[in-house]
MARBA-3410 file (N, C-alpha, C, O; in Angstrom, 1 decimal):
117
0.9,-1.2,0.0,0.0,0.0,0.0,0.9,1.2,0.0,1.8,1.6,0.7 ~ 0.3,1.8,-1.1,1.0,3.2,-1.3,0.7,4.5,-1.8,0.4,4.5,-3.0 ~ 0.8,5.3,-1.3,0.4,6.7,-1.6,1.7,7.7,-2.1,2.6,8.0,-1.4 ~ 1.5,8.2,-3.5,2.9,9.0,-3.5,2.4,10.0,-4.2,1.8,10.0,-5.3 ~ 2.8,11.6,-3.2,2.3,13.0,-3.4,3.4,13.4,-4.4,4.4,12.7,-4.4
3.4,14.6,-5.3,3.8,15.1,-5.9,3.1,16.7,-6.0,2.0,17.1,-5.6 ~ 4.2,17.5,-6.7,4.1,18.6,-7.3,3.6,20.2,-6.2,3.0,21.3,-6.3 ~ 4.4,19.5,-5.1,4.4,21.1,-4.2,5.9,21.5,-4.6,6.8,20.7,-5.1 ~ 6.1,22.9,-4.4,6.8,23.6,-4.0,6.8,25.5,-3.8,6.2,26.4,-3.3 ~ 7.6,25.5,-4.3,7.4,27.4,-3.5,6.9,28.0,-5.3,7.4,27.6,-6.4
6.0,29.1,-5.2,4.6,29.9,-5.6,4.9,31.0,-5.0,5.3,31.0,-3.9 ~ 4.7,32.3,-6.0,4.3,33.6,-5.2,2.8,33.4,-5.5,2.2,32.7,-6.4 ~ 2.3,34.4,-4.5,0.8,34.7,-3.9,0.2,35.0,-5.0,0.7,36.0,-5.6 ~ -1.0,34.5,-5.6,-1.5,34.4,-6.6,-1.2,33.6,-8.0,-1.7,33.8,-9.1 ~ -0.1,32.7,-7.4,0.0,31.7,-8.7,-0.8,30.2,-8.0,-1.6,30.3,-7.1
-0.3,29.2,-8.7,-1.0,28.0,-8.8,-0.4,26.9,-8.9,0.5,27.0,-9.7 ~ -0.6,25.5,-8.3,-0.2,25.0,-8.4,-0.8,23.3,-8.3,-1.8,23.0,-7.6 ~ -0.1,22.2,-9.3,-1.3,20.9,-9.2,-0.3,20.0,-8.1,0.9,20.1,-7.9 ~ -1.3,19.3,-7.6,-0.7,18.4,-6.6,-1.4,17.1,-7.4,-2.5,17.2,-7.7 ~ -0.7,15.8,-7.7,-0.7,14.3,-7.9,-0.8,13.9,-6.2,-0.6,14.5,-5.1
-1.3,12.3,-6.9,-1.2,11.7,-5.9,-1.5,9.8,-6.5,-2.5,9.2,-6.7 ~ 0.0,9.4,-6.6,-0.3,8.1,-7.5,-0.6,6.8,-6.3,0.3,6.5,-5.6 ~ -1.7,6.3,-6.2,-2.5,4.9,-4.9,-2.2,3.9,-5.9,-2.8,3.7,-7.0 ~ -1.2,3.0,-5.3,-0.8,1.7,-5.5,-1.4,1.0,-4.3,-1.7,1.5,-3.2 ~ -1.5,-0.7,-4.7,-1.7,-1.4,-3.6,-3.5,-1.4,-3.5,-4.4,-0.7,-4.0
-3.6,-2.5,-2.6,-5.2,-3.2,-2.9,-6.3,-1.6,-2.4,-7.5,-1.4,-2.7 ~ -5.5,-0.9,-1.7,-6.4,-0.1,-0.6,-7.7,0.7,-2.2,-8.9,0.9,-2.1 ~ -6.8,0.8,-3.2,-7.2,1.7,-4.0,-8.7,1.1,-4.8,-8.5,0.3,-5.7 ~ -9.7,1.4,-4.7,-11.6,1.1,-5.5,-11.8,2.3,-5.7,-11.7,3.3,-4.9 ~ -12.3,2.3,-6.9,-13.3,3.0,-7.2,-14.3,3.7,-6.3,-14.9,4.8,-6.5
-14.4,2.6,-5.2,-15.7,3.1,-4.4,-15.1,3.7,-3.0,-16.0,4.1,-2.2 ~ -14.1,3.8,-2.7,-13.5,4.4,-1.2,-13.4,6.3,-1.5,-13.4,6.9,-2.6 ~ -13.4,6.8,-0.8,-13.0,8.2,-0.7,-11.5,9.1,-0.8,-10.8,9.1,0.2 ~ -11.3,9.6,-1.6,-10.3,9.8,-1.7,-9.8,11.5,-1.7,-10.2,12.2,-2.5 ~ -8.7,12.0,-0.5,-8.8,13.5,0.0,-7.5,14.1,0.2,-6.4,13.6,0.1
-7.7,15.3,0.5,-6.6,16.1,0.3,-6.6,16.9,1.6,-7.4,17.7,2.1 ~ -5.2,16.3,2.3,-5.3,17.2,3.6,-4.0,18.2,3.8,-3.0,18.2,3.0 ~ -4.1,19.1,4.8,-2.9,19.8,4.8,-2.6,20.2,6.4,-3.5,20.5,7.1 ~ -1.2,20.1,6.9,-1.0,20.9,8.2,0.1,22.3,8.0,1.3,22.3,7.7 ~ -0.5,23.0,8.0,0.3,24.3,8.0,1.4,24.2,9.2,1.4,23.2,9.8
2.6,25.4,9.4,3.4,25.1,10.4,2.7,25.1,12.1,2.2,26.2,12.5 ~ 2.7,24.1,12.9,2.6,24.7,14.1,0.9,24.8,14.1,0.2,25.4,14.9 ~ 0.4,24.1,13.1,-0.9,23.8,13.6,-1.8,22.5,12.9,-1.2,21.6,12.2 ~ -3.1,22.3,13.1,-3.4,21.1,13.0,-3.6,20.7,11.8,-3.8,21.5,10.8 ~ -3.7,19.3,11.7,-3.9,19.0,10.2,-5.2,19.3,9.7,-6.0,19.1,10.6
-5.7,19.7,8.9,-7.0,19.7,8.4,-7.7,19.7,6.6,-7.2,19.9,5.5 ~ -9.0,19.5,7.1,-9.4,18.3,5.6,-9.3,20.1,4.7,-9.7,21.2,5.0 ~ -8.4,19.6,3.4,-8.9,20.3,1.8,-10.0,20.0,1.1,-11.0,20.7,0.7 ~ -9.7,18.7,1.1,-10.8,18.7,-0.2,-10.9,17.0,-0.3,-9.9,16.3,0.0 ~ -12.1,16.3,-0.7,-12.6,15.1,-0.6,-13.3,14.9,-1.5,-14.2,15.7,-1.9
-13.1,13.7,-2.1,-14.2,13.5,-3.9,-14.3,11.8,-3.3,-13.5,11.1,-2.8 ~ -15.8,11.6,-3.6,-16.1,10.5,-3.1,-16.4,9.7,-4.7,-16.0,10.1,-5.7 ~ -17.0,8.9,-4.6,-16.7,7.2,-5.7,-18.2,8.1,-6.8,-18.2,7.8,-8.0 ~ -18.7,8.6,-6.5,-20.1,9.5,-7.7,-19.3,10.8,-7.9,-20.0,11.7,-8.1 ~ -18.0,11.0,-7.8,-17.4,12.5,-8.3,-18.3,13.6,-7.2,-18.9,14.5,-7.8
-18.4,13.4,-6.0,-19.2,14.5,-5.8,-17.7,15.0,-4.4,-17.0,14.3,-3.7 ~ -17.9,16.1,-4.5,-16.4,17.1,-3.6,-17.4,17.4,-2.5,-18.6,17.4,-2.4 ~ -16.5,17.6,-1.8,-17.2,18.8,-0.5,-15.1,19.3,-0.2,-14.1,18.5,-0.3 ~ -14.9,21.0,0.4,-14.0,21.7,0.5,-13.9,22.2,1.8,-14.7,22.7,2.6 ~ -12.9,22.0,1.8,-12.5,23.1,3.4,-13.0,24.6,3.2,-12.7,25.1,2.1
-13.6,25.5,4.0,-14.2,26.6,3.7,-13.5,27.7,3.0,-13.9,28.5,2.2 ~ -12.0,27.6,3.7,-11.1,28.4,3.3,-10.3,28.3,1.8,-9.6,29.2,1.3 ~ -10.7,26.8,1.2,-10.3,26.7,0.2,-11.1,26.5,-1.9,-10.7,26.1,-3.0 ~ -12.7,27.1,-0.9,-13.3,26.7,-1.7,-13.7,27.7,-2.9,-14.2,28.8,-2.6 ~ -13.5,27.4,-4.5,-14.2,28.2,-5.0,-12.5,28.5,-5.5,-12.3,29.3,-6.5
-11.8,28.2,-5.0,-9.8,28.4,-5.4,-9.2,26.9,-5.6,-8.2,26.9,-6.3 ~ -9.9,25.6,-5.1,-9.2,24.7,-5.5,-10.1,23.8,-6.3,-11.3,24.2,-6.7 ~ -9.5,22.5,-6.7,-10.2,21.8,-7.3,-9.7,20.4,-6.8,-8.5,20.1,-7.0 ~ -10.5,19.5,-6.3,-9.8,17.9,-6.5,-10.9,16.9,-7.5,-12.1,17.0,-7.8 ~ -9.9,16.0,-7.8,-10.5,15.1,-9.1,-9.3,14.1,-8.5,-8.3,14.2,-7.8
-10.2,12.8,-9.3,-9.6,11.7,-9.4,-9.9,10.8,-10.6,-11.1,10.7,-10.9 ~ -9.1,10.2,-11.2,-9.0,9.5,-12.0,-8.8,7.5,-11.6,-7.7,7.0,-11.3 ~ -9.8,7.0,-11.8,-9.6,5.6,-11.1,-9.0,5.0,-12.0,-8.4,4.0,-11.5 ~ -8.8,5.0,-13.4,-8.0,4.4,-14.4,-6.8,4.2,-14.1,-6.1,3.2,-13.7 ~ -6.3,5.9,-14.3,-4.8,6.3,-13.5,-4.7,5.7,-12.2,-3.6,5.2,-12.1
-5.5,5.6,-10.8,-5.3,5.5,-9.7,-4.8,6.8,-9.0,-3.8,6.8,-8.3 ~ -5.5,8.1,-9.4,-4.7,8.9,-9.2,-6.0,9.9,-8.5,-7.2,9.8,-8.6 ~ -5.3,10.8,-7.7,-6.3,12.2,-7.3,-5.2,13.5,-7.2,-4.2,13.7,-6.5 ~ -6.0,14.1,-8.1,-5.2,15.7,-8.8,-5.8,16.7,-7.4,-6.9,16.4,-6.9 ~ -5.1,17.8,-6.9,-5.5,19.0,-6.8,-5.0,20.2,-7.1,-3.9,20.6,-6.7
-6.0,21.1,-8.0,-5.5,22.0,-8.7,-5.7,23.4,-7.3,-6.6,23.9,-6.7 ~ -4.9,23.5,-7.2,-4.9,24.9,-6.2,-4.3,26.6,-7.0,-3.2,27.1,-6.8 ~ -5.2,27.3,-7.8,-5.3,28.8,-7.8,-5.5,29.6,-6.4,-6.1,29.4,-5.3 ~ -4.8,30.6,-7.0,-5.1,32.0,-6.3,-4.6,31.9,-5.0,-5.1,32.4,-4.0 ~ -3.3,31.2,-5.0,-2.6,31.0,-3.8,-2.3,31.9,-2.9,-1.8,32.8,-3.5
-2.2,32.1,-1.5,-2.0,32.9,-1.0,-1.1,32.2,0.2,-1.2,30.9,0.3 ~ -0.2,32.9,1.1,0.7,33.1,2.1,-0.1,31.6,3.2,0.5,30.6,3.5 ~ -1.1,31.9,3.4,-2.1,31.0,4.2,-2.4,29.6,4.2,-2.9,28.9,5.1 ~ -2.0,29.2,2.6,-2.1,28.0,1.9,-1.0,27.4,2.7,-1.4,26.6,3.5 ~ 0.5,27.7,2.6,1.4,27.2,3.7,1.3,26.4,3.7,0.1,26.4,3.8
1.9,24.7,3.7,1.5,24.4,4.7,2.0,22.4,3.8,2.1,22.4,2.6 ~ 2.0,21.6,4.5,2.4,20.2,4.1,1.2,19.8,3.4,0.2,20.4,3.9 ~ 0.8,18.9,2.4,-0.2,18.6,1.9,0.2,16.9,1.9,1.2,16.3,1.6 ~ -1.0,16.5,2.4,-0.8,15.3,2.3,-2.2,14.5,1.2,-3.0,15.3,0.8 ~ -2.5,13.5,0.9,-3.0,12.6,0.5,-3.4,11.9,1.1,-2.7,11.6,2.1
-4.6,11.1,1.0,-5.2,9.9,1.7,-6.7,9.4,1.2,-7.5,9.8,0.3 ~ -6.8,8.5,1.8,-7.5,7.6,1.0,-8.7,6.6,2.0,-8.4,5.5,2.5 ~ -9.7,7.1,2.2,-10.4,6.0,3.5,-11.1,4.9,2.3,-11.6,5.2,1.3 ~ -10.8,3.4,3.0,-10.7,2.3,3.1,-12.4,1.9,3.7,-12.8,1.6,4.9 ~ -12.9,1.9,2.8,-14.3,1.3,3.3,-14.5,-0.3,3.9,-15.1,-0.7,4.9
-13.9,-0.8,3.1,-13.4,-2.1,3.8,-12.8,-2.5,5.4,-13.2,-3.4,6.0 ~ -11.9,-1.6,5.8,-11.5,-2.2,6.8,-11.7,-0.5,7.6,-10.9,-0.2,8.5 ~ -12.5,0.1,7.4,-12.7,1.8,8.3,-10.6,2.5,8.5,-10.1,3.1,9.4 ~ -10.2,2.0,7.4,-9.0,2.5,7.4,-8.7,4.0,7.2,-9.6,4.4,6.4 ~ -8.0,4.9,7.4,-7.7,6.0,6.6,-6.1,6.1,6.2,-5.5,6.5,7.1
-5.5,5.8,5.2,-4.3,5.6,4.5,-3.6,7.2,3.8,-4.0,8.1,3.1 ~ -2.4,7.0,4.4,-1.6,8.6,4.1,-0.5,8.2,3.4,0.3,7.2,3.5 ~ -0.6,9.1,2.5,0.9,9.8,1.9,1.7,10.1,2.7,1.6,9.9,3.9 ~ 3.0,10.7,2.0,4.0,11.1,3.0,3.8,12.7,2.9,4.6,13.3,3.5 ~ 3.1,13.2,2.3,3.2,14.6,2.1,4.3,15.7,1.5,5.5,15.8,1.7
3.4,16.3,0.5,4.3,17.4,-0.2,4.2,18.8,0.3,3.1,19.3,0.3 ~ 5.2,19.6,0.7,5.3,20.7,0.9,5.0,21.7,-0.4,5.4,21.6,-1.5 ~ 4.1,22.5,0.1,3.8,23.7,-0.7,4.3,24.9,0.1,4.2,25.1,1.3 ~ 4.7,25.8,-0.6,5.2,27.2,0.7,4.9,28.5,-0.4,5.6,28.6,-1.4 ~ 4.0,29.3,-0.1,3.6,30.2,-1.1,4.0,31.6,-0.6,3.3,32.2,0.3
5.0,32.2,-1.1,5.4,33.8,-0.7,4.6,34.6,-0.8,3.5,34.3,-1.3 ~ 4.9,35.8,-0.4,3.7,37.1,-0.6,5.0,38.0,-1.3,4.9,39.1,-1.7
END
């Protein structure tokens, strides 16, 4: 089982940036949930963005209407497109994936995003 993030790094404030996320290993159906989390420095982790097995999202409040997550079950993959970045975005982005089968929640190792002003 494997989760592997891609495509953070440093952005000035108001550019953009896509985050991958390639799910190897059995955890990965069609039908589990698959989400985008982040801990900024020095504080707690919390949910981005979540696309469930009918394509339907729900967003962290602070991030909505600026990001996008999608997933591709062919690929085994879940994209997040993050515009209009700002200073606040900061923060480790992880990946993960809940496991309907065994009430699992499965992580990435997380990609750093760090966006200048």
């Amino acid at each position: 089982v494997q989760l592997q993030a891609s495509g953070g790094g440093v952005v000035q404030a108001g550019g953009s940036l896509r985050l991958s996320c390639a799910v190897s290993g059995n955890i990965f159906s069609p039908t589990n949930v698959m989400e985008w989390y982040r801990q900024p420095p020095g504080k707690q982790r919390e949910l981005v963005a979540r696309v469930w097995s009918d394509e339907t999202t729900t967003y962290g409040d602070s991030v909505k209407g600026r990001f996008t997550i999608s997933r591709d079950n062919a690929k085994r993959i879940v994209e997040l497109e993050m515009n209009l970045l700002n200073p606040e975005d900061t923060a480790v982005y992880y990946c993960a994936v809940y496991d309907f089968d065994d009430s699992n929640r499965y992580w990435g190792q997380g990609t750093l995003v760090t966006v200048s002003s």
